[in-house]
C-alpha positions as CSV (number, residue, x, y, z in Angstrom):
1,X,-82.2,-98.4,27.9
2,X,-81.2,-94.5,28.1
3,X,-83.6,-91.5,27.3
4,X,-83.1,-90.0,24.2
5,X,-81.2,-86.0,25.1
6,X,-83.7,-83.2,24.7
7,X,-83.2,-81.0,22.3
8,X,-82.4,-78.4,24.7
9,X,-79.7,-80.5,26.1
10,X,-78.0,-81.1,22.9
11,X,-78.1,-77.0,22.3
12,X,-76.7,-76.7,25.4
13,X,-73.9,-79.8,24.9
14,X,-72.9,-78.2,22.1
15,X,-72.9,-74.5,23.2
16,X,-70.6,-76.0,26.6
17,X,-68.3,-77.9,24.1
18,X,-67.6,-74.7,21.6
19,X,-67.3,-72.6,25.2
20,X,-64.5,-75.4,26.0
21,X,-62.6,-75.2,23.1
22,X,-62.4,-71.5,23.2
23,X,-61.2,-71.4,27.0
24,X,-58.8,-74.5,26.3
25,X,-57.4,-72.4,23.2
26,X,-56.9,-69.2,25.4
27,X,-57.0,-66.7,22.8
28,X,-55.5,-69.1,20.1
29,X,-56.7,-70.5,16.8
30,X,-56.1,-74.6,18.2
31,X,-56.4,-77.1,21.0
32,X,-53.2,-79.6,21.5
33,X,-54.8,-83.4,21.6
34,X,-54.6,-83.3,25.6
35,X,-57.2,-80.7,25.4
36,X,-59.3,-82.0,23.2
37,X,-59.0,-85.2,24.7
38,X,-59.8,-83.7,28.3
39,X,-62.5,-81.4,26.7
40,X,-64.5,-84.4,25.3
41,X,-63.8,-86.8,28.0
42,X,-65.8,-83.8,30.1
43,X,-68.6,-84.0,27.7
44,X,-69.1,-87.5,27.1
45,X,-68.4,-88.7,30.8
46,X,-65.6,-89.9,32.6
47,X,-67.0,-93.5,32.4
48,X,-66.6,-93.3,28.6
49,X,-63.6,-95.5,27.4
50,X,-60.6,-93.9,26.2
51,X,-60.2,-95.6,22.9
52,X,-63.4,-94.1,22.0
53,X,-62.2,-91.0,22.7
54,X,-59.3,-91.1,20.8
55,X,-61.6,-92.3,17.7
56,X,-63.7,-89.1,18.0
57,X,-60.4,-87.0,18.0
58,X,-59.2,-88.9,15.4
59,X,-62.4,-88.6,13.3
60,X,-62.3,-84.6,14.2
61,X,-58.5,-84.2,13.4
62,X,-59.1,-84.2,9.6
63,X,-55.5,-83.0,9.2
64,X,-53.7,-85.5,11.1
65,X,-51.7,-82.5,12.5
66,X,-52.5,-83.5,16.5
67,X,-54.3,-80.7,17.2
68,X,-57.9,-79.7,16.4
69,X,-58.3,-75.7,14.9
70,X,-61.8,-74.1,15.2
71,X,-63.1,-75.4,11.9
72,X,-62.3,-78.9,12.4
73,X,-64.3,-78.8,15.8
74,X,-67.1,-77.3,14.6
75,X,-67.4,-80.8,12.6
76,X,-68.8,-82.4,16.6
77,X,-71.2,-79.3,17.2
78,X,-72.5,-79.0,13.4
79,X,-72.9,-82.7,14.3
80,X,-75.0,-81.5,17.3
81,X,-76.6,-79.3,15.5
82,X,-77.6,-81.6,13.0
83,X,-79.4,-84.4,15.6
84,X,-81.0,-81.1,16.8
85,X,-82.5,-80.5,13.9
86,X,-83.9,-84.2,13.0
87,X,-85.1,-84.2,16.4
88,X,-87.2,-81.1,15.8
89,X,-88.5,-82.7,12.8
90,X,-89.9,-85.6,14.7
């Protein structure tokens, strides 16, 4: 059975992950899927199964449109944000 992140590592997860998607956007309000897809595949670990990455992009592409904009990826860090904050609780 795994350890249960820190609360410091998920701060820092989710600070890495917005610092990706502004490097992959260079300057630009989106990431194309390929981006995203590499961006969470660096985050969640290369031994983590593709088809679960594409249901985490799908789940974040709230448009459909194949590409993530700033506000639809701040749904996975407010989702960090938000198992920081329970975990503080505890």
């Amino acid at each position: 059975m795994s350890k249960e992140p820190e609360c410091g590592e998920i701060l820092m997860a989710a600070l890495l992950i917005n610092k990706g998607f502004c490097m992959a956007a260079k300057g630009g309000d989106t990431i194309s899927k390929n981006e995203a897809v590499k961006l969470l595949r660096d985050q969640m670990g290369p031994e983590t199964k593709k088809e679960d990455i594409e249901k985490v992009f799908a789940t974040l592409d709230s448009d459909g449109s194949g590409t993530l904009d700033f506000q639809e990826f701040l749904a996975l860090t407010g989702s960090l944000a938000m198992m920081f904050n329970q975990m503080m609780k505890q």
